[in-house]
LOPA-923343 format. One record per residue: x, y, z of N, C-alpha, C, O, CB in turn. Coordinates in steps of 0.02 Angstrom, whole numbers, plus 50000, padded with zeros to 5 digits. Each point is the difference from the previous one (the first is absolute). Glycine has a CB too. Layout:
LOPA-923343
XYZXYZXYZXYZXYZ
...
END
This chain:
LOPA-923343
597995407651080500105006350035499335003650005499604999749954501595001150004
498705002250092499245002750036500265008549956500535002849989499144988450182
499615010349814500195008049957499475005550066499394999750003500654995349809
500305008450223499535001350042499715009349963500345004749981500354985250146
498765009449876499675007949979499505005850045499504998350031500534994449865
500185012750101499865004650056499465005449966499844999949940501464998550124
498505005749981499575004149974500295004649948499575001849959499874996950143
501055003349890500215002449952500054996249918499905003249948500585002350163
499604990949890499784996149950499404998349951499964998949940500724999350130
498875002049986499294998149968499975007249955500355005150005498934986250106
500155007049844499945005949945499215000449999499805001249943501364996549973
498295001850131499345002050013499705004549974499425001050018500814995750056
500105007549871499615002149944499904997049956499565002549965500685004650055
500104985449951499814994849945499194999050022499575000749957501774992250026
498535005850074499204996550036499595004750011499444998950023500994992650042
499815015149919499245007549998499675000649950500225002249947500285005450105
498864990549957499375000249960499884992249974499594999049955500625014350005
500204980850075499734993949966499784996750055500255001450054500454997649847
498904997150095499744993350069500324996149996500224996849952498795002850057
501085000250052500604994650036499454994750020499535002850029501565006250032
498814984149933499774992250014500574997250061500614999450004498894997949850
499995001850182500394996250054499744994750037499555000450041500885008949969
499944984549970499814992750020500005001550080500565001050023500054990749869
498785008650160500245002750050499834992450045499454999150026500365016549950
500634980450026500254993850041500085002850077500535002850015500194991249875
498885005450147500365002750084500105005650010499985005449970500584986950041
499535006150030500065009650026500705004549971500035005750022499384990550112
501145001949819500345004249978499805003149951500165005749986500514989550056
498905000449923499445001949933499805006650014500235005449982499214983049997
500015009750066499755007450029500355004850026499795005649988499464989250034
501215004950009500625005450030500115001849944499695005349992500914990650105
499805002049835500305003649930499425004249985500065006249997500734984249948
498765007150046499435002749959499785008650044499825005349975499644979149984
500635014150094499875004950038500485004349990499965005149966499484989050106
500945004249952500755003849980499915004849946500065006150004500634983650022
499105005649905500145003949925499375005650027500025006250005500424982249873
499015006950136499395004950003500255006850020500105003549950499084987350085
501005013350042500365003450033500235003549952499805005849990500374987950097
500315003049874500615004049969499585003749929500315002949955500884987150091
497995009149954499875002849934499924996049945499985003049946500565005050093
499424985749959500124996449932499194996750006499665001350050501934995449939
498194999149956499314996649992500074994450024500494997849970499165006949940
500154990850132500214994450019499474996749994499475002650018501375000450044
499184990049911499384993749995500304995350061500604998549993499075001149853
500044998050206500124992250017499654994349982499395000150008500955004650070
499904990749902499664995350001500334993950047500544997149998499015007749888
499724994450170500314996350028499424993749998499395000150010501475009350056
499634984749917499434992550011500184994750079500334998950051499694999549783
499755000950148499904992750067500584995949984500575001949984498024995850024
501184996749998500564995049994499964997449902499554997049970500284997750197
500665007449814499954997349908500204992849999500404997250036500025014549902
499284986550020500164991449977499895000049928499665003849966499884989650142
500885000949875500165001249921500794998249973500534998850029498565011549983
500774989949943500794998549975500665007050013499965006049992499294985549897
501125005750125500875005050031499745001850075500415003350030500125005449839
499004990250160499935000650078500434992950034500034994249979498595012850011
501674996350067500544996950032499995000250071500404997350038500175005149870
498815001950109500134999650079499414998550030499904993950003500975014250000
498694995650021499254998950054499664994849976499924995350040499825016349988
499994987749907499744995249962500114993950018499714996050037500345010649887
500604993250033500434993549981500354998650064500354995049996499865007449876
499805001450201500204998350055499594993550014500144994050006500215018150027
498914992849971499444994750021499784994249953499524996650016500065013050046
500844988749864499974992949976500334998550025499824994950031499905004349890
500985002950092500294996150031500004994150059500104993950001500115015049947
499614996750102499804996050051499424995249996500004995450040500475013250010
498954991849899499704994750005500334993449955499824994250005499195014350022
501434993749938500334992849969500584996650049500154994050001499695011149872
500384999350161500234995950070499764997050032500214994750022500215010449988
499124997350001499474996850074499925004150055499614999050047500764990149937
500075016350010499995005150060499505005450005500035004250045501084993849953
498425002049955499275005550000499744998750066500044994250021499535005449849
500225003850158499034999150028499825004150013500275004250037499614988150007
499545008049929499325003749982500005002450072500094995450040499174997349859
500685013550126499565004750056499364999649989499734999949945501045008150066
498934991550050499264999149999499644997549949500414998649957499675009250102
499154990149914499654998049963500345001949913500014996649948498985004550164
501115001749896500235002749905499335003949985499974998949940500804988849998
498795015350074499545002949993500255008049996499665004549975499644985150079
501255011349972500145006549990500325003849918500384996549966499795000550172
499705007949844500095002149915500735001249997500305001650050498515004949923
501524992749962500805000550012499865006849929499534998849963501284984450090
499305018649942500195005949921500664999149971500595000050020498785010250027
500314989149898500794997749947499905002749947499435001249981500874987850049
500375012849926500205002449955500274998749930500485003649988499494999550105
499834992349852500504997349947500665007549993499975005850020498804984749897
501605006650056500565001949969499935004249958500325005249993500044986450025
498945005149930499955007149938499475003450025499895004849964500454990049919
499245004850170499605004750028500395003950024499985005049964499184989250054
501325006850036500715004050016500035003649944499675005149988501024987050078
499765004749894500205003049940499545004149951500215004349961500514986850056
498715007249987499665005149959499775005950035499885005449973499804986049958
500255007550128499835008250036500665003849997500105005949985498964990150112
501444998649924500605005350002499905004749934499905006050010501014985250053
499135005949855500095002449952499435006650010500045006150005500494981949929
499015007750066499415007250020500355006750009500125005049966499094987450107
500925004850009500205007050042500425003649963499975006049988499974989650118
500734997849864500375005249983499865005849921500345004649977500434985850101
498815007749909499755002249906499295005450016499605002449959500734982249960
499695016150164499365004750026499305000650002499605004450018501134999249960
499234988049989499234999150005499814998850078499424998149997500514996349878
500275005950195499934999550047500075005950026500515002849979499684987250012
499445013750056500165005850029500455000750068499864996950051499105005049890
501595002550055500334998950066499514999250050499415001649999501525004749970
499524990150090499884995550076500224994249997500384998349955498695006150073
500664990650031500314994050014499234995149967499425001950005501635002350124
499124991449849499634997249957499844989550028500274995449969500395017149924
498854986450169500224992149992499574995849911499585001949959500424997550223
500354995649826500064996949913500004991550038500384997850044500655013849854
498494985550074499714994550018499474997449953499585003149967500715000650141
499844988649899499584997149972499235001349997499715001350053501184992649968
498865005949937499125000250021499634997550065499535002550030500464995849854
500434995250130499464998450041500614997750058500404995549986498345000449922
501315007950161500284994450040499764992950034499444997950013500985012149998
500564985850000499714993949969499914998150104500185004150042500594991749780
498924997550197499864998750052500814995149998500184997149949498195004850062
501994998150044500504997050019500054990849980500424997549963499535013750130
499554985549940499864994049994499855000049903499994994149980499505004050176
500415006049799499974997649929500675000749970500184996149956498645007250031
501725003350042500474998349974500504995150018500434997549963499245011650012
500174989450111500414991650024499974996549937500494998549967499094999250164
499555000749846499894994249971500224998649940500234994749981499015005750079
500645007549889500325001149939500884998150008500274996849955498695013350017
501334991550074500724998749992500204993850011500444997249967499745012750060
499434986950032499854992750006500024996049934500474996849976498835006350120
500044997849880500034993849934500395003049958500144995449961498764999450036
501495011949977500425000749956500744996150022500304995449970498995016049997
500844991250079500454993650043500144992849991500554997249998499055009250068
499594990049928499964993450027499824998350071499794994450013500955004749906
499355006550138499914997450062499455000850030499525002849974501424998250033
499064996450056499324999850022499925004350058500485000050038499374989049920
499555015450060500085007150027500244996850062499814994350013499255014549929
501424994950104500094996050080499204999150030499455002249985501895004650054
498904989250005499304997750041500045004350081499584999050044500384986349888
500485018250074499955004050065500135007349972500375002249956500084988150134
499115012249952500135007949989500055004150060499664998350049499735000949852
500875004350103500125003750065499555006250021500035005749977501124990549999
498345001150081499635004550002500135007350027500475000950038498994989249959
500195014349988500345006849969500155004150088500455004050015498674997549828
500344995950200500345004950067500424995450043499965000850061499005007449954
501544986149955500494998950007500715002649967500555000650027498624992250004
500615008749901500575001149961500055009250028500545003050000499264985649874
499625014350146500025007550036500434999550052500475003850009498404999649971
500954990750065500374998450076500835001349978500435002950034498584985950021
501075008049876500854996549976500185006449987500495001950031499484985449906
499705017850014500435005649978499975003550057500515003350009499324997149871
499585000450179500225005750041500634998850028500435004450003498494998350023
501164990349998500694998350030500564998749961500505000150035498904995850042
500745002849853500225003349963500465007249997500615001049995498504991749989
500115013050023500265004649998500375003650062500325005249995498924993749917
500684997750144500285001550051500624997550000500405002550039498654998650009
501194992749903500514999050034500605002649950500614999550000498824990650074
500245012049898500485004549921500375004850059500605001049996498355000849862
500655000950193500435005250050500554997550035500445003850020498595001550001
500994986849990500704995250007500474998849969500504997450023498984998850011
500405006649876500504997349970499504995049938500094999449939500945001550184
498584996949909499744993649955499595003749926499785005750000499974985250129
500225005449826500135001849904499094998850027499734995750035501834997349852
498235012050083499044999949978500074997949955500265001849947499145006750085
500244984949992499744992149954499295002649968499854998749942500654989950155
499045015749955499375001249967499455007650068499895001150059500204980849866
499805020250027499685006650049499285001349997499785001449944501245004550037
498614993950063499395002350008499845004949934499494998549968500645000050168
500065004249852499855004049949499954996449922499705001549949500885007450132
499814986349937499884997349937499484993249993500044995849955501155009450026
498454994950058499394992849992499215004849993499464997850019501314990450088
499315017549868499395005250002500004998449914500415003149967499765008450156
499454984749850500074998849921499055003749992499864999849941501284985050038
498485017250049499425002249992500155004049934500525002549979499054997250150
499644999949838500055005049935499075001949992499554995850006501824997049915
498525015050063500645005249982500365001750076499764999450056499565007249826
501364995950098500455002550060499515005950006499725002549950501694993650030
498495005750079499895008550005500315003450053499984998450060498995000249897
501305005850021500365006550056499625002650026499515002449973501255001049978
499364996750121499785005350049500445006149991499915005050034499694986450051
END
């Protein structure tokens, strides 16, 4: 049975005067955080890249996946930087934030060094056993695929992959 809870419910004086830590995964991350921010409370984000590590289940372990299938390929040269996250690197900023050694804002949390695409193929490769594919799809084709792609998402058709997402450059910077 679903327990559904309304604004009346919440009790938002338990959370006045303590920092709130927020794993900020995507953009709802940042929406909450904002939210609390607004409403008056201390808010930390911490937000990382893609985490790898043990109890990760999705972006990571998507992309072993597919290379233990056979269904990977590499976009362009692999020369481009990917940023990644262990599990207890995550986890220890979170603790941070939440215990206030971090000062409120949004916080990115990343490995020391980002890694170049073609080293983590290779690393997952020989942890694998397999051997990196021998075709890669060069990158202002796979642009050509998501623009049309994204056009045809306006048909109905499921976004397989979006321009927006083959921009792996590092550091990111905002305009």
């Amino acid at each position: 049975m679903t327990t559904l809870y309304y604004e009346s419910d919440a009790k938002p004086e338990l959370l006045k005067g303590k920092k709130i830590a927020i794993l900020g995964y995507g953009s709802q991350g940042h929406a909450h955080a904002l939210n609390l921010h607004d409403a008056g409370f201390d808010v930390v984000v911490v937000r990382p890249p893609t985490i790898y590590g043990p109890g990760e289940r999705y972006n990571f372990l998507a992309w072993v996946r597919a290379i233990d299938r056979g269904v990977y390929r590499r976009i362009g040269h692999g020369h481009n930087v990917f940023p990644l996250c262990t599990v207890e690197n995550a986890s220890r900023a979170l603790v941070a934030a939440a215990e206030g050694s971090v000062p409120p804002g949004v916080h990115l949390v990343a490995d020391r060094d980002p890694y170049p695409v073609a080293r983590i193929e290779a690393a997952v490769c020989a942890a694998l056993g397999r051997r990196a594919p021998r075709v890669g799809l060069p990158a202002s084709v796979a642009l050509g695929a998501a623009l049309a792609n994204e056009w045809a998402t306006r048909l109905g058709a499921p976004l397989l992959l979006a321009a927006t997402r083959l921009c792996t450059r590092w550091p990111i910077r905002h305009r």
